[in-house]
SEVO-916229 format. One record per residue (C-alpha): x, y, z. Coordinates in steps of 0.5 Angstrom, whole numbers, padded with zeros to 4 digits, always signed. Last residue first. Layout:
residues N
XYZ...
This chain:
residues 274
+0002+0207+0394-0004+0204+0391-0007+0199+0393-0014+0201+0394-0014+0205+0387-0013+0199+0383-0020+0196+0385-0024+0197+0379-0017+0193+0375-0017+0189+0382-0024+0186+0381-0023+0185+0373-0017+0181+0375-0020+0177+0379-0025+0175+0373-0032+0179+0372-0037+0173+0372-0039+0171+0364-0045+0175+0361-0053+0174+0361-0054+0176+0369-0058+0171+0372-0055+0165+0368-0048+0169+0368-0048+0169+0375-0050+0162+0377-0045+0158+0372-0041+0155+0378-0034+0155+0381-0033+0150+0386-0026+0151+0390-0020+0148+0388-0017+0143+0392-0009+0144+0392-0008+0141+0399-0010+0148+0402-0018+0148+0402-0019+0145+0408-0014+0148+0412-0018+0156+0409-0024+0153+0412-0020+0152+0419-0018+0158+0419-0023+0161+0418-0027+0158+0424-0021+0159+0428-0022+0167+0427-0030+0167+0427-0028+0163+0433-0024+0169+0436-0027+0175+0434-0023+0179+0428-0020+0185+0428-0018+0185+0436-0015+0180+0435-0012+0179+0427-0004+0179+0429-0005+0173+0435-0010+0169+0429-0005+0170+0424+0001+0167+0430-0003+0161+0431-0005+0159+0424+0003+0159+0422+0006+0165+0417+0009+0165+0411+0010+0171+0408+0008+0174+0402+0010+0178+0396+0007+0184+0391+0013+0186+0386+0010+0192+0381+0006+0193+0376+0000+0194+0379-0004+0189+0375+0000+0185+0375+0002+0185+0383-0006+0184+0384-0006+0178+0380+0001+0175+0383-0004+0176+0390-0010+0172+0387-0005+0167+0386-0002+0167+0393-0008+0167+0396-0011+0160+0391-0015+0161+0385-0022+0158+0383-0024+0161+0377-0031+0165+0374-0033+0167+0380-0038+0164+0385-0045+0166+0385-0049+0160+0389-0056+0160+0386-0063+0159+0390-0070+0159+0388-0076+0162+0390-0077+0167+0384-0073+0167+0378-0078+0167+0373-0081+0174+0377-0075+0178+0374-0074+0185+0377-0072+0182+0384-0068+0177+0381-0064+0180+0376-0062+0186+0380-0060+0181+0385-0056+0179+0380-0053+0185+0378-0051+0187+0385-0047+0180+0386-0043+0181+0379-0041+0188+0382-0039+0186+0388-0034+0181+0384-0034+0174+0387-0027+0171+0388-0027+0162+0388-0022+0161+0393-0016+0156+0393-0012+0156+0400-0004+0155+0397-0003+0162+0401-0004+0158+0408-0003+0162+0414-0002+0168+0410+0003+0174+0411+0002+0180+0406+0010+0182+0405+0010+0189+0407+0012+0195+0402+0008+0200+0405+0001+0200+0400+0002+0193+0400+0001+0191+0407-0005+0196+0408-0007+0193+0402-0008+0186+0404-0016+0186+0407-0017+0189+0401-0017+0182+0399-0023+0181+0402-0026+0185+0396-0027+0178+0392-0032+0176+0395-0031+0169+0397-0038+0165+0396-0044+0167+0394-0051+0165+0397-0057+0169+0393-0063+0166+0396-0071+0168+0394-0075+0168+0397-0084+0168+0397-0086+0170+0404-0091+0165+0408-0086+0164+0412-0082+0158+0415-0077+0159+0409-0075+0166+0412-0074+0164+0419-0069+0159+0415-0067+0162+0411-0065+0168+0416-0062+0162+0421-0057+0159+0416-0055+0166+0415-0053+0167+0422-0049+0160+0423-0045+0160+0417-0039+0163+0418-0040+0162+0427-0041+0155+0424-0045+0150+0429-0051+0150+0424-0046+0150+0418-0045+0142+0421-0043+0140+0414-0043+0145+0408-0049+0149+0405-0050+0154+0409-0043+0157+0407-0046+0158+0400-0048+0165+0404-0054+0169+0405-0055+0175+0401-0063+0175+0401-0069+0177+0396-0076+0177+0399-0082+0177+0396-0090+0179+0397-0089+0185+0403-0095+0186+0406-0094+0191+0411-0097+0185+0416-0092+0180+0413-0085+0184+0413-0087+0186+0420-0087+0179+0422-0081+0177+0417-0076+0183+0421-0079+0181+0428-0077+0173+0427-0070+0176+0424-0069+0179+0430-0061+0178+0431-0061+0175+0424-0058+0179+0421-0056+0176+0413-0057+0182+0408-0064+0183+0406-0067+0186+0398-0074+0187+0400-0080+0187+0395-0087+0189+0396-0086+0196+0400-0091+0200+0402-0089+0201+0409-0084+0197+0410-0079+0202+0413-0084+0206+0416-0085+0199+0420-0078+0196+0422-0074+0201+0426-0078+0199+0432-0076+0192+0430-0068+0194+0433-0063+0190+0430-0064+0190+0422-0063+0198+0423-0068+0200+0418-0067+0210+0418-0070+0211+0412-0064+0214+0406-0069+0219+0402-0062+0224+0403-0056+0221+0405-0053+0218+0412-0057+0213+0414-0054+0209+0419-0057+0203+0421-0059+0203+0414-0065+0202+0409-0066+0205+0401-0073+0206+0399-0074+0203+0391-0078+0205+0385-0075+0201+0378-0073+0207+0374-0067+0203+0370-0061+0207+0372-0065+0208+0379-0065+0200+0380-0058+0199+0378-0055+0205+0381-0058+0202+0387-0056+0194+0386-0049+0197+0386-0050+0200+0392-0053+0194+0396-0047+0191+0394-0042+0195+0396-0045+0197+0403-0048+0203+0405-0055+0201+0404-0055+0195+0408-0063+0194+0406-0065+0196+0400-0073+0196+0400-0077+0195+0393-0084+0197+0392-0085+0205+0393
């Protein structure tokens, strides 16, 4: 084994498998949950899932857990792991991301991860395209998706793109070490991102205005208070009609242009589906 793929049930972790098995690059799949075959048990929470995972590994694909982060690059080091890949944020790169619930954890795994002697490199994408699957319980009933600020731009990552970057860099020494923000091809705002959606399906998708306070009383329960004000306030920051940077980190690690918006909703079409 020499490749380890932490957060095996997730949508770039599953991405980034096929991709390894297609090309027969040995590799174990980790989950706090293992639930197939050939799945070892690596809860990124408990150290004691830790060794058996590790061992014989000499990369690692890491999703951002901080919570025993210092015990993850410990035990990395003894089983004698060289390279680390990891899915951080580019919400580490904003001002205060220190005090950001966003960004606060992935801060933390680089930085644990950049005071070792471990080789990393970091993948910082933006908005993943998937939220919007946030608004398909809306859509699928008829509803107006409500937004507290539908002119916010985002720049949407389809999970694919993520997958096949990861893939580039686990497999291609030359891009070891370095970090890339990975960005989709354009800046859109929610309710373009929404008019793309509705295209797509071949049927009106409308959305309604709502104020910050009455989003966040709707996401209780879902989403714990400050990551809830925390998104509030990027979204506020980006509705004045600033689009979102996009950057060229995709195609430069994967050889093609990032999947448009409308890639991700043609791929995707069946979770909107009435």
């Amino acid at each position: 084994m020499s490749i380890l793929v932490t957060g095996a049930r997730g949508a770039v972790a599953r991405g980034l498998t096929t991709l390894l098995t297609a090309r027969g690059v040995p590799h174990r799949l980790g989950s706090r949950a293992p639930d197939t075959p050939g799945t070892v048990h690596c809860d990124l929470g408990d150290p004691g899932t830790f060794p058996a995972a590790l061992e014989g590994i000499r990369s690692v694909f890491l999703y951002a857990d901080a919570s025993r982060i210092e015990d993850f690059v410990a035990e990395a080091v003894t089983a004698g792991v060289e390279h680390v890949v990891l899915l951080s944020s580019s919400s580490v790169l904003a001002p205060g991301a220190a005090d950001s619930p966003l960004a606060a954890s992935h801060l933390a795994v680089e930085q644990a991860l950049s005071a070792s002697p471990l080789r990393t490199t970091l993948l910082r994408p933006g908005a993943f395209a998937s939220n919007a699957l946030g608004w398909a319980r809306s859509l699928r009933a008829g509803r107006p998706v409500r937004l507290p600020y539908p002119g916010a731009h985002t720049d949407p990552v389809h999970e694919r793109d993520l997958a096949e970057a990861a893939f580039a860099v686990l497999t291609d020494r030359a891009h070891t070490g370095r970090a890339y923000t990975l960005t989709g091809p354009q800046s859109l705002t929610f309710a373009a991102q929404l008019a793309v959606v509705g295209e797509v399906l071949g049927r009106p998708t409308a959305f309604e205005p709502v104020s910050a306070e009455e989003w966040k009383a709707e996401a209780d329960g879902r989403i714990p208070g400050p990551y809830a004000d925390a998104l509030l306030d990027f979204w506020a920051a980006s509705a004045d009609g600033s689009p979102a940077a996009v950057t060229g980190a995709v195609e430069r690690l994967t050889g093609h242009p990032a999947r448009t918006f409308e890639e991700w909703v043609r791929d995707h079409a069946g979770a909107f589906a009435v």
